[in-house]
C-alpha positions in Angstrom: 0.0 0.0 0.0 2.7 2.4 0.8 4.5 1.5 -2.4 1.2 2.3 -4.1 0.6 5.5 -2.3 3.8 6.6 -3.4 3.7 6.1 -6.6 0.3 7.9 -6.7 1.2 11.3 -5.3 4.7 11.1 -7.2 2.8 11.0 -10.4 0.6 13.8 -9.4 1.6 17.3 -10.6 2.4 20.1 -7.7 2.8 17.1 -5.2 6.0 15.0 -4.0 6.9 12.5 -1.7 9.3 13.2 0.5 9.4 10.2 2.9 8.0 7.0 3.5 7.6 5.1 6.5 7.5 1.1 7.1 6.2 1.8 11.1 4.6 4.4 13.1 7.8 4.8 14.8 9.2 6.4 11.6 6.4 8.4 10.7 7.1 10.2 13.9 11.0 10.5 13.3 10.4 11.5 9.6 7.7 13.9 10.2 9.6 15.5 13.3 12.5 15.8 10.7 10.9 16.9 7.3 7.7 19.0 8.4 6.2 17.8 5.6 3.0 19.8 4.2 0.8 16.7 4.5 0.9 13.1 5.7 -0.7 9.9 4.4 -1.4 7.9 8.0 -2.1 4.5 7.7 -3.9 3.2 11.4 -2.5 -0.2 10.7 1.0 0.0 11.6 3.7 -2.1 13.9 5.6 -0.4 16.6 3.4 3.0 17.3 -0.1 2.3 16.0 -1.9 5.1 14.0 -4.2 6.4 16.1 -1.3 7.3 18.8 1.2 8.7 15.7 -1.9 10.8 14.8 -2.6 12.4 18.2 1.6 13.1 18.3 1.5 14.2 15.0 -1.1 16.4 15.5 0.3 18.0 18.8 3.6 18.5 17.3 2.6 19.7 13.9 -0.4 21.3 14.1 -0.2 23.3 10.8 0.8 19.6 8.5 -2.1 18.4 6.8 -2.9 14.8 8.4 -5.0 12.6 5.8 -5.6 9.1 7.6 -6.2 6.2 5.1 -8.5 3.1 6.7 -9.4 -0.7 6.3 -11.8 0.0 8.6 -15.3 1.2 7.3 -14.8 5.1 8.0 -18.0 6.0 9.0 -17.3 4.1 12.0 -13.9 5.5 12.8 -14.2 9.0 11.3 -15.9 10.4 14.3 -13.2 9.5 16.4 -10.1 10.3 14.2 -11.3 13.8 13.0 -11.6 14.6 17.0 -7.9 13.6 17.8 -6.8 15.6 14.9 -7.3 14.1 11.3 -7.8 16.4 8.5 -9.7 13.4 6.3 -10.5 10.3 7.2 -10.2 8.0 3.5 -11.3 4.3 3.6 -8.8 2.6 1.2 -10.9 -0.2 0.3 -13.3 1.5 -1.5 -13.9 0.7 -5.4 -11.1 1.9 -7.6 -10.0 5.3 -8.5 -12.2 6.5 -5.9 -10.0 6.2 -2.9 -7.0 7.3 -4.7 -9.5 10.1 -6.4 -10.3 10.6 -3.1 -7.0 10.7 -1.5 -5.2 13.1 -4.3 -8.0 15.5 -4.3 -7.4 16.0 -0.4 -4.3 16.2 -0.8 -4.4 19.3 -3.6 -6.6 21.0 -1.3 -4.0 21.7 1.6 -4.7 21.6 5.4 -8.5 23.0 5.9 -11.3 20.9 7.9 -14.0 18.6 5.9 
């Protein structure tokens, strides 16, 4: 999925990738380092789970975009992860181009609630 979601936004004109992260554990590290305008956060991850890199994320970079992508049905979790700090809450296993639609289009659109 990260592979995936790289190549996406790397494809995307006006948008670039500048780090990738295999655990939460760098996504913390990485963002601390970079202060990146946006972040793709997966929940599922080893080491520092997603939920917990979001609220550090959030608390340490309040202005970085934070766009959290979900197995889980995100009308379930979006309530919750829009509260502790996400900017968009994007269920990746929705039918195809619409999450990566989905997840671009957020992504253009910089750092502002919806």
């Amino acid at each position: 999925m990260r592979d995936l979601v790289r190549r996406l936004v790397d494809l995307e004109e006006g948008l670039q990738v500048v780090g990738t992260a295999a655990n939460g554990q760098e996504v913390l590290d990485q963002a601390k380092a970079l202060s990146p305008d946006a972040i793709v956060l997966d929940l599922g991850m080893p080491e520092i789970d997603g939920e917990v890199a979001l609220r550090q994320l959030r608390a340490e970079l309040p202005d970085t975009q934070i766009v959290v992508l979900s197995g889980q049905a995100s009308a379930l979790v979006q309530p919750r992860l829009m509260q502790e700090g996400a900017d968009a809450v994007i269920e990746k296993d929705s039918a195809y181009p619409s999450w990566q639609e989905d997840l671009l289009a957020r992504l253009r659109m910089g750092r502002t609630k919806s």
